[in-house]
VOBA-693347 format. One record per atom (N, C-alpha, C): residue in one letter; y, x negated, z; residue number from 0; atom name. Coordinates in nm, 4 decimals. Atoms other than C-alpha are relative to their C-alpha. Example, Ala and Ser with C-alpha at 12.3 -4.5 7.8 and 13.67 -1.06 7.14 Angstrom:
residues 2
<atom 'a'; <-0.1190; -0.0890; 0.0000>; 0; 'N'>
<atom 'a'; <-0.4500; -1.2300; 0.7800>; 0; 'CA'>
<atom 'a'; <0.1200; -0.0900; 0.0000>; 0; 'C'>
<atom 's'; <-0.1190; 0.0820; -0.0060>; 1; 'N'>
<atom 's'; <-0.1060; -1.3670; 0.7140>; 1; 'CA'>
<atom 's'; <0.1090; 0.0770; 0.0730>; 1; 'C'>
This chain:
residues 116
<atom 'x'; <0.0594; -0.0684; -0.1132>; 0; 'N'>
<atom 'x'; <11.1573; -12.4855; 8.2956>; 0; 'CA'>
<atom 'x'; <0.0590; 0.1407; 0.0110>; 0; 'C'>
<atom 'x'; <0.0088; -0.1656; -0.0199>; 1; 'N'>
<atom 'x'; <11.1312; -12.0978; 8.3216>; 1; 'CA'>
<atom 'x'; <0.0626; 0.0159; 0.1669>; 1; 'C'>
<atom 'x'; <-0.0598; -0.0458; -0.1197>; 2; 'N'>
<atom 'x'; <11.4040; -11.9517; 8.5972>; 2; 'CA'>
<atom 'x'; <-0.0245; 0.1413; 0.0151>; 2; 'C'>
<atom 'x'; <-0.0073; -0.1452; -0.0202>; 3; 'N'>
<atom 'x'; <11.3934; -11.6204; 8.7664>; 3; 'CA'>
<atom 'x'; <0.1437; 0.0327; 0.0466>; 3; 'C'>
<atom 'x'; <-0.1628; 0.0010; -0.0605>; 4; 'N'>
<atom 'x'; <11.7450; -11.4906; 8.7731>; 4; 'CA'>
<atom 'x'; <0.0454; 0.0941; 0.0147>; 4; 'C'>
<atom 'x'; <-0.1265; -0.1786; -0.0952>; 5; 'N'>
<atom 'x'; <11.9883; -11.1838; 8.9324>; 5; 'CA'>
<atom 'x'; <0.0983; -0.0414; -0.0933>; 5; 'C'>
<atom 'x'; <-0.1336; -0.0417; 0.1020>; 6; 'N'>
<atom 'x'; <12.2232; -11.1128; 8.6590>; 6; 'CA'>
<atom 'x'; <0.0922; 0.0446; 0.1090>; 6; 'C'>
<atom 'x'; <-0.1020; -0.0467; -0.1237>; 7; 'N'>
<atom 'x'; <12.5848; -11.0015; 8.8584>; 7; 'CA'>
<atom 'x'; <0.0861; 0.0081; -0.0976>; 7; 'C'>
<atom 'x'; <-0.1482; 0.0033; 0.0401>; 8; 'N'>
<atom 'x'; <12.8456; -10.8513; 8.6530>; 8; 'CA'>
<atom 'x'; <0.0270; 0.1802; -0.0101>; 8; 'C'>
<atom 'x'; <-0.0235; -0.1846; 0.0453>; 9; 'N'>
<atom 'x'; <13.0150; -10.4889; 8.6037>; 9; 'CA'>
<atom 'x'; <-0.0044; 0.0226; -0.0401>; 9; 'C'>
<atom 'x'; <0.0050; -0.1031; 0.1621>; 10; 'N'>
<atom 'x'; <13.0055; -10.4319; 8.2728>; 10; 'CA'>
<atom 'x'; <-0.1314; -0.0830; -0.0451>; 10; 'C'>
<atom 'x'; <0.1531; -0.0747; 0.0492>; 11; 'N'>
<atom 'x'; <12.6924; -10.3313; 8.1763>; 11; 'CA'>
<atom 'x'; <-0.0239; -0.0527; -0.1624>; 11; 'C'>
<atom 'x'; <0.0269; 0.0633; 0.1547>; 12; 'N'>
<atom 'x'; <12.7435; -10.4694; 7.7854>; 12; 'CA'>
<atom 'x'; <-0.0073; -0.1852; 0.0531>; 12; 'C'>
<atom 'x'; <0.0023; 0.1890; -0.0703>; 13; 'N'>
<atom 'x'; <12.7953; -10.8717; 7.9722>; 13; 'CA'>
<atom 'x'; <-0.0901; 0.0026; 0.0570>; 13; 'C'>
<atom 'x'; <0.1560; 0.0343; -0.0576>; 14; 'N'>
<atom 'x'; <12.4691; -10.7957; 8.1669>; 14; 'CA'>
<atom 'x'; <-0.0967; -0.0226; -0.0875>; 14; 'C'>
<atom 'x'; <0.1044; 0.0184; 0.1091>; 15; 'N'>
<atom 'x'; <12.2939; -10.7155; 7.8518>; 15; 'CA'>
<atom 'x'; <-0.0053; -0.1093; -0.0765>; 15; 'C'>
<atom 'x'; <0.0528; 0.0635; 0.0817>; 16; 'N'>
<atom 'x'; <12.4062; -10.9830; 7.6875>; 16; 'CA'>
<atom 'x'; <-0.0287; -0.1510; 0.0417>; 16; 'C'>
<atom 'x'; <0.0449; 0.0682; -0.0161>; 17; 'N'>
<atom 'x'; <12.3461; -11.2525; 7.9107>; 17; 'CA'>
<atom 'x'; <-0.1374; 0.0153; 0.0372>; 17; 'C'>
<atom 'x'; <0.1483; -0.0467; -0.0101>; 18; 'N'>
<atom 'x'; <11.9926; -11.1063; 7.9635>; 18; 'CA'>
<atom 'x'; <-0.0698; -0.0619; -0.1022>; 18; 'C'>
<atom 'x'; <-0.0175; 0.0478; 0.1390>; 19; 'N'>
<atom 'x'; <11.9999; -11.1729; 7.5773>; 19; 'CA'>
<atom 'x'; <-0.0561; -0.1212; 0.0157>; 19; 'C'>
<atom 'x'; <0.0228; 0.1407; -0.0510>; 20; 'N'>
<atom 'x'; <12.0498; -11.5173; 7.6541>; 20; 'CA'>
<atom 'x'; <-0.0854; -0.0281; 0.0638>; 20; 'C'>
<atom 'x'; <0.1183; 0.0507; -0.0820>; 21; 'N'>
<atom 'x'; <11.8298; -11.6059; 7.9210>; 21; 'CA'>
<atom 'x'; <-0.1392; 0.0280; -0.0491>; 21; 'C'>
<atom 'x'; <0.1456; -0.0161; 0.0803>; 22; 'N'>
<atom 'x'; <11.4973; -11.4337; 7.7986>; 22; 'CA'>
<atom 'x'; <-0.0112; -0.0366; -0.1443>; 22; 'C'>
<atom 'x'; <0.0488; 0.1509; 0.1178>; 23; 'N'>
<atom 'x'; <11.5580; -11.6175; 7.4556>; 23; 'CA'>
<atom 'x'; <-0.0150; -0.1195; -0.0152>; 23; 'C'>
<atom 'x'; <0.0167; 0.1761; -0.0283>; 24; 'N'>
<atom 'x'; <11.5918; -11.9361; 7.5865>; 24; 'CA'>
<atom 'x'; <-0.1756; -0.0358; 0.1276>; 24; 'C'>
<atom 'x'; <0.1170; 0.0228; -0.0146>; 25; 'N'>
<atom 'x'; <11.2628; -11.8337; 7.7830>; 25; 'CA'>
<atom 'x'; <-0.0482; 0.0245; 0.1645>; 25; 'C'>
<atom 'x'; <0.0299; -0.0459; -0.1093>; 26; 'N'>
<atom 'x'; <11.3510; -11.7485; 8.1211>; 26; 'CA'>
<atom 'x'; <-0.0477; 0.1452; 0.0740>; 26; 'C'>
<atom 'x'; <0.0754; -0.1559; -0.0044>; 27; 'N'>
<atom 'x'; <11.2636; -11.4253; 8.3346>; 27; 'CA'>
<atom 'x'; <0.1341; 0.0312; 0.0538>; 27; 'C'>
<atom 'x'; <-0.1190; -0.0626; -0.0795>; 28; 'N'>
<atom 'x'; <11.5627; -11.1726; 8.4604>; 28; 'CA'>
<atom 'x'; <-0.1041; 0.0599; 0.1032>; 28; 'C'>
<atom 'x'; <0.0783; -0.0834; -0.1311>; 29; 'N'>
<atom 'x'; <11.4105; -11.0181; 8.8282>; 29; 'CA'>
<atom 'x'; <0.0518; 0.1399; 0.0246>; 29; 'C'>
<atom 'x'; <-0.0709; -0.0570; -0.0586>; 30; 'N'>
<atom 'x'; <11.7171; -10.8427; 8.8769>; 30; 'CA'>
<atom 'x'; <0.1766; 0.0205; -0.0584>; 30; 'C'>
<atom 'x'; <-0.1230; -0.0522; 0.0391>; 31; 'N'>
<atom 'x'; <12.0501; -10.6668; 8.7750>; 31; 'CA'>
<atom 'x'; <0.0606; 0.0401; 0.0637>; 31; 'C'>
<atom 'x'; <-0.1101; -0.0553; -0.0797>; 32; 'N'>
<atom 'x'; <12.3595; -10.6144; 8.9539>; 32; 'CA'>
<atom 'x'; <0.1471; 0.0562; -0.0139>; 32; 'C'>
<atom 'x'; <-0.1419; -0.0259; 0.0193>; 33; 'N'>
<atom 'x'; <12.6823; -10.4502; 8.9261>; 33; 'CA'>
<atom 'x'; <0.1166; 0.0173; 0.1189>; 33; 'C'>
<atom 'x'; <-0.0605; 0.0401; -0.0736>; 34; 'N'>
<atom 'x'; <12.8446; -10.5450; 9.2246>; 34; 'CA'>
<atom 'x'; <-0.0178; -0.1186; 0.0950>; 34; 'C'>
<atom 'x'; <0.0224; 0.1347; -0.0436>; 35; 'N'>
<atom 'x'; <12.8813; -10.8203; 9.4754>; 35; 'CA'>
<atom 'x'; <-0.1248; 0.0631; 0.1259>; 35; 'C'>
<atom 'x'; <0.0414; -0.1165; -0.0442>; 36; 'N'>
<atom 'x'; <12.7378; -10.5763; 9.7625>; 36; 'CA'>
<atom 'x'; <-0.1275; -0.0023; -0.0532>; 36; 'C'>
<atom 'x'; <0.1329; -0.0330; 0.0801>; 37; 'N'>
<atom 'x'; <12.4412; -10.5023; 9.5309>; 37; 'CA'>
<atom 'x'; <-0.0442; -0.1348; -0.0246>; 37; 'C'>
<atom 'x'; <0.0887; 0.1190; 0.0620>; 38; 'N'>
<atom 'x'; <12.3495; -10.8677; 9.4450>; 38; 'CA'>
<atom 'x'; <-0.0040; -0.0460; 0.1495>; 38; 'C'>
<atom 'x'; <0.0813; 0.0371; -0.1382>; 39; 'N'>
<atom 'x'; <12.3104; -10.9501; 9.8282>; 39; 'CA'>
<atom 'x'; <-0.1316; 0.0586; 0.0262>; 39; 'C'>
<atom 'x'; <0.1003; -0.0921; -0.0882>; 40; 'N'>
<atom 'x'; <12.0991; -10.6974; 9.9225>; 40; 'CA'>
<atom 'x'; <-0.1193; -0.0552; -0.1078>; 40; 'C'>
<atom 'x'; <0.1214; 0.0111; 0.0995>; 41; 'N'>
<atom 'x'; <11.8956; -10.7768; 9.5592>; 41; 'CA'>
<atom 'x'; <-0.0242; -0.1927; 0.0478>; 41; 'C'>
<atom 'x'; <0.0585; 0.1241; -0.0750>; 42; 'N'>
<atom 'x'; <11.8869; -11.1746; 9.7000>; 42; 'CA'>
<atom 'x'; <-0.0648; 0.0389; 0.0836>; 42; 'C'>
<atom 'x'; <0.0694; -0.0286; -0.1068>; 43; 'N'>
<atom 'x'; <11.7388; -11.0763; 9.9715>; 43; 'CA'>
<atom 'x'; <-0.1574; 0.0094; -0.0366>; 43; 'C'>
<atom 'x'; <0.1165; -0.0346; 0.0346>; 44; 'N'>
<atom 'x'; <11.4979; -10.8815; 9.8256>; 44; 'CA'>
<atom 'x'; <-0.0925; -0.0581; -0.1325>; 44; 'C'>
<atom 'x'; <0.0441; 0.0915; 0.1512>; 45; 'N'>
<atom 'x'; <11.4038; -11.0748; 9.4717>; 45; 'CA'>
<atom 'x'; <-0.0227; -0.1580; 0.0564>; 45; 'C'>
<atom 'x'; <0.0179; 0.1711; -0.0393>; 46; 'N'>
<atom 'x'; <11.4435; -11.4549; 9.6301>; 46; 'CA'>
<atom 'x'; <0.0096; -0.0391; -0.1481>; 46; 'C'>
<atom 'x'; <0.0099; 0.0370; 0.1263>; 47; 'N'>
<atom 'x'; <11.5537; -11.5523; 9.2530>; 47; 'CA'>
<atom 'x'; <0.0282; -0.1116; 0.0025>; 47; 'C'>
<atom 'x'; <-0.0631; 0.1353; 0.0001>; 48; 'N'>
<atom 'x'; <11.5925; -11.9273; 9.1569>; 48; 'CA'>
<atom 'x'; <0.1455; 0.0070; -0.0661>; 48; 'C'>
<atom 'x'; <-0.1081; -0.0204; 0.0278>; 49; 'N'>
<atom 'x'; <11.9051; -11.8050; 9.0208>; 49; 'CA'>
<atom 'x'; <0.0510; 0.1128; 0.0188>; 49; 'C'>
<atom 'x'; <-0.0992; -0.0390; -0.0253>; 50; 'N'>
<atom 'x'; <12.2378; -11.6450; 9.0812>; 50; 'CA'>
<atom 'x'; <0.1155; 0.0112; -0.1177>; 50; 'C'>
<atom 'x'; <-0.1080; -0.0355; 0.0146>; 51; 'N'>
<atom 'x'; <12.4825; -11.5341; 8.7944>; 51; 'CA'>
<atom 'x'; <0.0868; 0.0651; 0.0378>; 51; 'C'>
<atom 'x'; <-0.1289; -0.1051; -0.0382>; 52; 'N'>
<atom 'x'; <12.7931; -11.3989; 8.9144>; 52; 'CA'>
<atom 'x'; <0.0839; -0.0093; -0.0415>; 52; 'C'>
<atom 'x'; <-0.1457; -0.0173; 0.1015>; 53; 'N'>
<atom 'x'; <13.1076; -11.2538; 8.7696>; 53; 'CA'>
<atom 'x'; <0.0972; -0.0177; 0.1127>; 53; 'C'>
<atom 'x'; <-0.1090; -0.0057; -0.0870>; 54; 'N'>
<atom 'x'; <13.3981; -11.3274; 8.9722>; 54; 'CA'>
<atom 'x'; <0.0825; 0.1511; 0.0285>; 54; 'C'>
<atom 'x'; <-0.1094; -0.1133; -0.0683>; 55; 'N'>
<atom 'x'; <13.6176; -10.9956; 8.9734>; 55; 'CA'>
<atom 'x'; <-0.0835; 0.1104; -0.0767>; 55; 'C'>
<atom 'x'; <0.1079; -0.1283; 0.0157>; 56; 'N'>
<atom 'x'; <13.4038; -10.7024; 9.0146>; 56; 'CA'>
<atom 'x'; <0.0778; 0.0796; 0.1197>; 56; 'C'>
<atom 'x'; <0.0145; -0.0962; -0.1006>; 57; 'N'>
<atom 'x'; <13.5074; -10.3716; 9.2337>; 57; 'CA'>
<atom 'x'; <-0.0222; -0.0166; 0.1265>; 57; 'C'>
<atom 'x'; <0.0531; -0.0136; -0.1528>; 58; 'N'>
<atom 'x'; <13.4837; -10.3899; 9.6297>; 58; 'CA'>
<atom 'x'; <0.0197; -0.1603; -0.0098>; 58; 'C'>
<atom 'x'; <0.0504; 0.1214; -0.0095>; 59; 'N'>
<atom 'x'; <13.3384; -10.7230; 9.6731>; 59; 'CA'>
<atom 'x'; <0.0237; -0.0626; -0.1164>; 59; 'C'>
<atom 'x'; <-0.0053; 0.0360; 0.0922>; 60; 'N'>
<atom 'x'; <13.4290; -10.9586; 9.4317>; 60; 'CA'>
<atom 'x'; <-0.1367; -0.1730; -0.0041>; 60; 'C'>
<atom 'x'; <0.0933; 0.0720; -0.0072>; 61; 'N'>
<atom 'x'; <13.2007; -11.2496; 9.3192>; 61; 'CA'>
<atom 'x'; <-0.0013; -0.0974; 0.0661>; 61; 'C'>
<atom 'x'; <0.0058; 0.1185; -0.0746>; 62; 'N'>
<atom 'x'; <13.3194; -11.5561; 9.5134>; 62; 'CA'>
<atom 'x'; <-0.0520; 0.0449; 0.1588>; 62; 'C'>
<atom 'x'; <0.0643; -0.0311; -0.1518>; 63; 'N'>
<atom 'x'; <13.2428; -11.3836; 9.8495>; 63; 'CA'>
<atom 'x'; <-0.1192; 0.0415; -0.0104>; 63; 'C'>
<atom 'x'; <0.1211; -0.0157; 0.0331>; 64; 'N'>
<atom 'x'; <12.9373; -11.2667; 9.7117>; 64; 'CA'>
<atom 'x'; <-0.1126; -0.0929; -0.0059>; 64; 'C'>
<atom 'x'; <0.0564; 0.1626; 0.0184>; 65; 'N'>
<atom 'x'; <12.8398; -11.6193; 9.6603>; 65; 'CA'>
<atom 'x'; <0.0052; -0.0440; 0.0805>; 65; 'C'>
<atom 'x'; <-0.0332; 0.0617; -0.1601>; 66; 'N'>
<atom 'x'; <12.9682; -11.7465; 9.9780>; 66; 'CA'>
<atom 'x'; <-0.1073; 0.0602; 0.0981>; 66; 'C'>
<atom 'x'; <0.1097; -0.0387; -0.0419>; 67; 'N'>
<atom 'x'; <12.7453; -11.5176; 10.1378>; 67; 'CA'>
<atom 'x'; <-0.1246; -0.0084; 0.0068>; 67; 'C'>
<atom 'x'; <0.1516; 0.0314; -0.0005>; 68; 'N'>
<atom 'x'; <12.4108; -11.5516; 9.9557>; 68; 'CA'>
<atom 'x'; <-0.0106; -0.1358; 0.0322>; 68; 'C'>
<atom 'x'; <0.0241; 0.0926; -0.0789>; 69; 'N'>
<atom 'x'; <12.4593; -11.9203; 10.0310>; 69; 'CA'>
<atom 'x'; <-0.0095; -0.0047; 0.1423>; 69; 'C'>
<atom 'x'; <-0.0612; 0.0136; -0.1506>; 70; 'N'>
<atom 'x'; <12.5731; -11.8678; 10.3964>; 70; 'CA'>
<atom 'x'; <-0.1796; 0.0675; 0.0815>; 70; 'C'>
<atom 'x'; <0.1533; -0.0628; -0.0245>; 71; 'N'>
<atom 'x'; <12.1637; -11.6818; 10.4152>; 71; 'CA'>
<atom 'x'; <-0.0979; -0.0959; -0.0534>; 71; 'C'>
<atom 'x'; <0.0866; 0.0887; 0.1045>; 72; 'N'>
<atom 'x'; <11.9896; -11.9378; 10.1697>; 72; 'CA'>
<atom 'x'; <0.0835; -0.1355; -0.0651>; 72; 'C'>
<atom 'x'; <-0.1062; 0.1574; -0.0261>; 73; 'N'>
<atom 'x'; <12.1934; -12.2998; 10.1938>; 73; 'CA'>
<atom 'x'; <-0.0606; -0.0799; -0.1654>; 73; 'C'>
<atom 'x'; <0.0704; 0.0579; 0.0886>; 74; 'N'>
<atom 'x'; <11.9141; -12.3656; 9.8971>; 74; 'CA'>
<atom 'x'; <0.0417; 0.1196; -0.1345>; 74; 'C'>
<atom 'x'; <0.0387; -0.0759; 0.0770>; 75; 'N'>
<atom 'x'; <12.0494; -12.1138; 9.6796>; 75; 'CA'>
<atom 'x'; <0.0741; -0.0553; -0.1397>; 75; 'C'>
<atom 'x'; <-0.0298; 0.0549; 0.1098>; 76; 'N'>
<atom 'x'; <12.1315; -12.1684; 9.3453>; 76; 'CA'>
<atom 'x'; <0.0912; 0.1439; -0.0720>; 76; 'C'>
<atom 'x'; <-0.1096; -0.0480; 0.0554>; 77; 'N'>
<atom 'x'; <12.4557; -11.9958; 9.2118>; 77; 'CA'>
<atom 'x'; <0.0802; -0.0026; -0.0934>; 77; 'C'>
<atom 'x'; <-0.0825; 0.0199; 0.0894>; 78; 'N'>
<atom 'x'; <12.6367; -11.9741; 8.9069>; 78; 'CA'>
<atom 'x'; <0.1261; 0.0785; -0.0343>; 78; 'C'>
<atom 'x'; <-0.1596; -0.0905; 0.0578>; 79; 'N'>
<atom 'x'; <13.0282; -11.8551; 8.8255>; 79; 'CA'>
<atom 'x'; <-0.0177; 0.0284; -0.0965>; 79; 'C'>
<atom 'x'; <-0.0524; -0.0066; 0.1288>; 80; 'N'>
<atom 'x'; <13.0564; -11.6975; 8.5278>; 80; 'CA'>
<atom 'x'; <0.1392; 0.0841; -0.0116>; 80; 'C'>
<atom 'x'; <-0.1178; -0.1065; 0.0569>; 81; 'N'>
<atom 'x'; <13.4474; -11.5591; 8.4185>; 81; 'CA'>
<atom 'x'; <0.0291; -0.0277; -0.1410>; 81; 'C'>
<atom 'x'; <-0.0671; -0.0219; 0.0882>; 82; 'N'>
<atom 'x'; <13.6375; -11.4894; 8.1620>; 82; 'CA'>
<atom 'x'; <0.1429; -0.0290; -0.0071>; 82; 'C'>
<atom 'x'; <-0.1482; 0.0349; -0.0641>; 83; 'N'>
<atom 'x'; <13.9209; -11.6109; 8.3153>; 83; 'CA'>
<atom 'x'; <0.0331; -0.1559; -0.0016>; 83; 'C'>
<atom 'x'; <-0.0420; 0.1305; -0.0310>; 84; 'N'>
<atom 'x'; <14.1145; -11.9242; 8.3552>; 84; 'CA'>
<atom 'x'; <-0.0982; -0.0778; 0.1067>; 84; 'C'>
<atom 'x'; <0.0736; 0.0815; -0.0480>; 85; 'N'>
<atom 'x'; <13.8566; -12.1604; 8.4746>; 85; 'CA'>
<atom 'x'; <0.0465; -0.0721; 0.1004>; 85; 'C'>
<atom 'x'; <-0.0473; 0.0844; -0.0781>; 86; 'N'>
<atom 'x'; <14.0503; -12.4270; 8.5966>; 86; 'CA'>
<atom 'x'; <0.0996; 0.1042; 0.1691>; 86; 'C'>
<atom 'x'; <-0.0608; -0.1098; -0.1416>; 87; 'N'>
<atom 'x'; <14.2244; -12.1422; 8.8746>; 87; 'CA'>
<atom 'x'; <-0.0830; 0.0017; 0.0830>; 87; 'C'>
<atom 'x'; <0.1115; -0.0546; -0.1192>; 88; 'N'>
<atom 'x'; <13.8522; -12.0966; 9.0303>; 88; 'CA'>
<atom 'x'; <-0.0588; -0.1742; 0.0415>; 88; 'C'>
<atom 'x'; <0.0891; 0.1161; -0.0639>; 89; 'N'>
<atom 'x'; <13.7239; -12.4661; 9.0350>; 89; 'CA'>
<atom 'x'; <-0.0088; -0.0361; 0.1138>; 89; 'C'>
<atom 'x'; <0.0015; 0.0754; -0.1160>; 90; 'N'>
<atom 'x'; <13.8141; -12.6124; 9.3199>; 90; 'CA'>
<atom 'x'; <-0.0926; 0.1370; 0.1407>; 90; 'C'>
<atom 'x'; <0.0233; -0.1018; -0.0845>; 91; 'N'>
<atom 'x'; <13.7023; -12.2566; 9.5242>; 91; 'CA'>
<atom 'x'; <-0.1773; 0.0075; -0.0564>; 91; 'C'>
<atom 'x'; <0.1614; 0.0170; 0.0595>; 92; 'N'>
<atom 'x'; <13.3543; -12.2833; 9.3204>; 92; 'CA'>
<atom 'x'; <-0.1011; -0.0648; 0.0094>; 92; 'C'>
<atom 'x'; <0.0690; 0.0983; -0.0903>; 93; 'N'>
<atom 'x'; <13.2842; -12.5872; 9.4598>; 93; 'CA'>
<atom 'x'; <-0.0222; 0.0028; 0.0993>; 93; 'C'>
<atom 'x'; <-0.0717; -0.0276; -0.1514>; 94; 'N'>
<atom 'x'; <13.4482; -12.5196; 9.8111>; 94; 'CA'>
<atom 'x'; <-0.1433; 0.0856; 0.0567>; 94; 'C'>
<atom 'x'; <0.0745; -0.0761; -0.0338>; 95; 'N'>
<atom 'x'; <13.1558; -12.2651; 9.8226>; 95; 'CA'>
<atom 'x'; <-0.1565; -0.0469; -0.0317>; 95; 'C'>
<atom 'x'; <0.1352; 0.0566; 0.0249>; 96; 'N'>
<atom 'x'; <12.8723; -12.4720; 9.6872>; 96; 'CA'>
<atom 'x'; <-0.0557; 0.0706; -0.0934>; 96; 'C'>
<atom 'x'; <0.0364; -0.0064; 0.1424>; 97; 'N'>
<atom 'x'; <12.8191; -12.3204; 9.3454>; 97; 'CA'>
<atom 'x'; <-0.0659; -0.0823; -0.0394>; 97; 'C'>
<atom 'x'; <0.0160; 0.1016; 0.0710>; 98; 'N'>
<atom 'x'; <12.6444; -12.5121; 9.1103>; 98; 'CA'>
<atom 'x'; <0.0650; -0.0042; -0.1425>; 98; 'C'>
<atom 'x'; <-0.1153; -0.0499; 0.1020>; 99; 'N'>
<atom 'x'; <12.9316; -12.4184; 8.8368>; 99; 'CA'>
<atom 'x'; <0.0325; 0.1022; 0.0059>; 99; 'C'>
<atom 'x'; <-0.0684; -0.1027; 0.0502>; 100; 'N'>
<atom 'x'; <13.1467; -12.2327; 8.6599>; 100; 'CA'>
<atom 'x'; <-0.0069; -0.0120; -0.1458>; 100; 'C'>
<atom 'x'; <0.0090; 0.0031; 0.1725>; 101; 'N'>
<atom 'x'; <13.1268; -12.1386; 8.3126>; 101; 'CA'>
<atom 'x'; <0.1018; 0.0983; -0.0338>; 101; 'C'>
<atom 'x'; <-0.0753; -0.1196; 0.0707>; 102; 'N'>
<atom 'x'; <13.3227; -11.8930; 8.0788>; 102; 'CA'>
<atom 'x'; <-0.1702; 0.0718; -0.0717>; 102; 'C'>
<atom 'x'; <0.0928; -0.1098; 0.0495>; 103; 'N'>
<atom 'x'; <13.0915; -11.6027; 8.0119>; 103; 'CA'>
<atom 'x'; <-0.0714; 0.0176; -0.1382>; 103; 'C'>
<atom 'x'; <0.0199; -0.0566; 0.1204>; 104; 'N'>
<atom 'x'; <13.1326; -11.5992; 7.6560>; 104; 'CA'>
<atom 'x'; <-0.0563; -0.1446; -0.0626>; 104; 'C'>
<atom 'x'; <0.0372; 0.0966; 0.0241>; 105; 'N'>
<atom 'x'; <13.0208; -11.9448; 7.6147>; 105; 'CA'>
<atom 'x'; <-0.2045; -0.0250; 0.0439>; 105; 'C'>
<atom 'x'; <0.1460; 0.0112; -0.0396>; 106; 'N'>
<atom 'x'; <12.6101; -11.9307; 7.6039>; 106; 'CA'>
<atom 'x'; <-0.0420; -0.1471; 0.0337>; 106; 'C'>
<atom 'x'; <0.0781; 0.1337; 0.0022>; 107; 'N'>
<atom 'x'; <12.5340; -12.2829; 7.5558>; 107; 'CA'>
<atom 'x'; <0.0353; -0.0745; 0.1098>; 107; 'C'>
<atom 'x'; <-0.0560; 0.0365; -0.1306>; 108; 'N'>
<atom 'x'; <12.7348; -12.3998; 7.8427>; 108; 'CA'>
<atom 'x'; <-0.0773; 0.0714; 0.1088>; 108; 'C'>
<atom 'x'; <0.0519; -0.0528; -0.1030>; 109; 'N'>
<atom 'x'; <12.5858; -12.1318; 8.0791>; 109; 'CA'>
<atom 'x'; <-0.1362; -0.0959; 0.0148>; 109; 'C'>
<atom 'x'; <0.1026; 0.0303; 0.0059>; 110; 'N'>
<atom 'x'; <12.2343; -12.2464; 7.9627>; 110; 'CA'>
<atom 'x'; <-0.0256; -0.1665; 0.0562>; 110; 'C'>
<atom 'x'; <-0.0309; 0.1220; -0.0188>; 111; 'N'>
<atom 'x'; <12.3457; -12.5944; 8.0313>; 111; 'CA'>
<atom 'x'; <-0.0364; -0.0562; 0.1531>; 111; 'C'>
<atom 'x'; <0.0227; 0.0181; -0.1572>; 112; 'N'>
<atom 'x'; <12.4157; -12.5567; 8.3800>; 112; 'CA'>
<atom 'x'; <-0.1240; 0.0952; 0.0552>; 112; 'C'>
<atom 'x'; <0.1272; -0.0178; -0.0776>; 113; 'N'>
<atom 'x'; <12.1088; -12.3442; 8.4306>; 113; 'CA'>
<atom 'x'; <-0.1163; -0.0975; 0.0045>; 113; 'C'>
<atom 'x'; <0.1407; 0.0744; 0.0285>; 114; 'N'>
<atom 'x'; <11.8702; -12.5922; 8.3141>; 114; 'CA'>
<atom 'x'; <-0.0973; -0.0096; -0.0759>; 114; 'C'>
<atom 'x'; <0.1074; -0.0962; 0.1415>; 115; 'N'>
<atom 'x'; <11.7286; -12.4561; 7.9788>; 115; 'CA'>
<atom 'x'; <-0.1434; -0.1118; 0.0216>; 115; 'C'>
């Protein structure tokens, strides 16, 4: 099943290449973000069935970013992606009603928990 999804990360080469990902496995991107800040305002306005977000971004980082678009849309569908020690964010990934966490650099896993 074909998702519409808000990319969320700062670096601009990790947007492209989970973009990569997603439209080869068949889904649509709506929306691109490079902050947390910027992917509210683009929920808002996109209503995407999905939510990647990077955890540590500038200003706003991604878990409050997430906390938020849920705290507007209880139905929303959210995904962690870092690069970081995983097991450090779980329990806070849940806490917030994520529907995971992945490592970034791991495609098949992301795709996993989206729902390819």
């Amino acid at each position: 099943m074909s998702s519409k999804i808000l990319v969320v990360d700062d670096s601009s080469i990790m947007r492209k290449m989970l973009v990569k990902v997603f439209e080869e496995a068949g889904h649509t991107i709506v929306g691109m973000a490079s902050s947390g800040a910027e992917a509210i305002k683009l929920y808002k306005e996109l209503n995407p069935d999905l939510v990647t977000m990077d955890i540590t971004m500038r200003g706003m980082d991604g878990l409050t970013a997430a906390r938020e678009i849920i705290a507007i849309d209880s139905s929303a569908r959210v995904l962690i992606l870092s690069n970081l020690d995983e097991d450090k964010y779980r329990d806070e990934v849940d806490r917030i009603g994520a529907i995971g966490l992945a490592n970034k650099h791991n495609p098949d896993h992301i795709l996993e928990l989206v729902g390819e």
